[in-house]
C-alpha positions in Angstrom: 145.6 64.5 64.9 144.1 62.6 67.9 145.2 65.8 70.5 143.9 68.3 68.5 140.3 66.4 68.4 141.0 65.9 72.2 141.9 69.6 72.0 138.8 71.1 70.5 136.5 68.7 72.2 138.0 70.1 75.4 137.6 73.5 74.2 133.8 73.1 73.5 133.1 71.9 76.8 134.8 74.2 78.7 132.8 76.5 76.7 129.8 74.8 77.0 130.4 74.2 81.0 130.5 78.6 80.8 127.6 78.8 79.2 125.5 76.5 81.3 127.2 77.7 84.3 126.2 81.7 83.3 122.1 80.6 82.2 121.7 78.9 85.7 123.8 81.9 87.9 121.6 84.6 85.6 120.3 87.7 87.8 116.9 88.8 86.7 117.4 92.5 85.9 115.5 93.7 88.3 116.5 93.3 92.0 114.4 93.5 95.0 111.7 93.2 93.0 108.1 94.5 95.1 110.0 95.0 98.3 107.0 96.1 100.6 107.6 99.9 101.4 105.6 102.1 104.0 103.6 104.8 102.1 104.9 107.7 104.7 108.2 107.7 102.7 106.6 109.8 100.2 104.0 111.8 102.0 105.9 114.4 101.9 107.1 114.7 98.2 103.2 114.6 97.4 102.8 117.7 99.8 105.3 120.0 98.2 104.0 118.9 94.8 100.4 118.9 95.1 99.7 120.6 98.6 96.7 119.3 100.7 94.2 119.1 98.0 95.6 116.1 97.0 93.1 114.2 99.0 94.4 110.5 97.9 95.2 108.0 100.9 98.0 105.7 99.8 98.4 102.3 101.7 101.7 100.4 101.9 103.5 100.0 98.4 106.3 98.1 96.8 109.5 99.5 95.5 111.0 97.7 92.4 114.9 98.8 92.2 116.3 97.7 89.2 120.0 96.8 89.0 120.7 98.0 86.0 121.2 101.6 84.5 117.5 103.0 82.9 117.7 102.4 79.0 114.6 102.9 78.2 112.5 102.1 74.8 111.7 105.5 72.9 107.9 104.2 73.3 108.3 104.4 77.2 109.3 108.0 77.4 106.6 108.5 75.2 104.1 106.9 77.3 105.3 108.6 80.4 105.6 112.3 79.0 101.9 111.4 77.9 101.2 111.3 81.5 103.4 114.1 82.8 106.7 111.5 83.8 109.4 113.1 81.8 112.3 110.5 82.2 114.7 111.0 79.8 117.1 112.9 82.1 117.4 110.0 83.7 118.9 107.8 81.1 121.8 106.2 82.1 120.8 106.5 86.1 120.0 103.8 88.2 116.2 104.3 88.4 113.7 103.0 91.1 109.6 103.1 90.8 107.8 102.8 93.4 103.7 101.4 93.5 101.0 102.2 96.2 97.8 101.3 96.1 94.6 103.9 96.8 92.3 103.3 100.0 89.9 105.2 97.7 87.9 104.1 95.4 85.1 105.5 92.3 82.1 104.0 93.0 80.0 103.8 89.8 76.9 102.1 88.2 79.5 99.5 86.1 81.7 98.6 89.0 83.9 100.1 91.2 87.3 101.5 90.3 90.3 101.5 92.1 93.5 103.5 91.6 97.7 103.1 92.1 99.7 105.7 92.8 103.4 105.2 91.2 106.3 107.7 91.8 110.3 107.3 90.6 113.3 108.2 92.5 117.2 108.5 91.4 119.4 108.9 93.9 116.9 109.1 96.8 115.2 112.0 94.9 111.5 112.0 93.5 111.6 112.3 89.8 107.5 112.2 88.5 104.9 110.2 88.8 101.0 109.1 87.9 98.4 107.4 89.4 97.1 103.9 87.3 93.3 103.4 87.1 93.8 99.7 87.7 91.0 98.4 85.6 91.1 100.3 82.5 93.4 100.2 79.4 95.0 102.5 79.1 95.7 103.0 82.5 98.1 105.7 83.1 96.7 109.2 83.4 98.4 112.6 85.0 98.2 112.7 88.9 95.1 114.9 89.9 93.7 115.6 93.2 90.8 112.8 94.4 88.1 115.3 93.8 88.8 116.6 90.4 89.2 113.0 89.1 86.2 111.9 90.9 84.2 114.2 89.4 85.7 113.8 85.8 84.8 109.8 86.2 81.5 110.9 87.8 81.9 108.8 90.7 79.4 108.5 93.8 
């Protein structure tokens, strides 16, 4: 009787050892998370897409490359389709999104407003995108060209 309590008791903390052991080597899901990226990486994907009206200047962003396969909520495919993103073929990929901030900015009687450009790639190919007003809720609208948004937010 005494080596099967010795038994089990060695059994649990071996198990327990494990599971201490896998909390404490856990990888956050996301790696390289905000590594700083150059905004000329995507100048060119905004050209084809929106031509030279686009009128936004992007400064410096931040990738975000997650190390898992997308598996998205059904309520964030929902959001994104609301804003043009569709990125349900891209279930199952391995799915990076990509953040720059605006040099512009709306000028208005309330405050100022600044804006974030935010693009996806899979497999070093541009997927969709939006641009973030970064001070209202909800945030996430269509990308439009500077001008057409300005003067939709009135903006001096």
């Amino acid at each position: 009787m005494r080596n099967s309590i010795f038994f089990g008791v060695s059994i649990l903390a071996v198990i327990t050892i494990f599971i201490i052991w896998d909390a404490f080597t856990f990888k956050n899901a996301v790696v390289d998370q905000g590594k700083t990226v150059d905004a000329s990486i995507i100048r060119t994907y905004i050209e084809e897409k929106y031509g030279e009206d686009f009128g936004w200047e992007l400064k410096n962003g931040r990738q975000h490359v997650d190390e898992n396969r997308f598996s998205p909520y059904p309520e964030l495919l929902e959001n994104n389709m609301r804003v043009g993103v569709d990125l349900s073929p891209y279930v199952g990929e391995y799915l990076s999104s990509f953040s720059f901030p605006m040099k512009n900015k709306c000028v208005q009687s309330d405050g100022d407003q600044t804006f974030t450009f935010v693009a996806f790639q899979v497999n070093d190919n541009w997927v969709g995108d939006y641009i973030v007003m970064d001070e209202w809720i909800p945030s996430a609208i269509e990308s439009i060209s500077k001008d057409d948004l300005f003067e939709e937010l009135e903006c001096e």
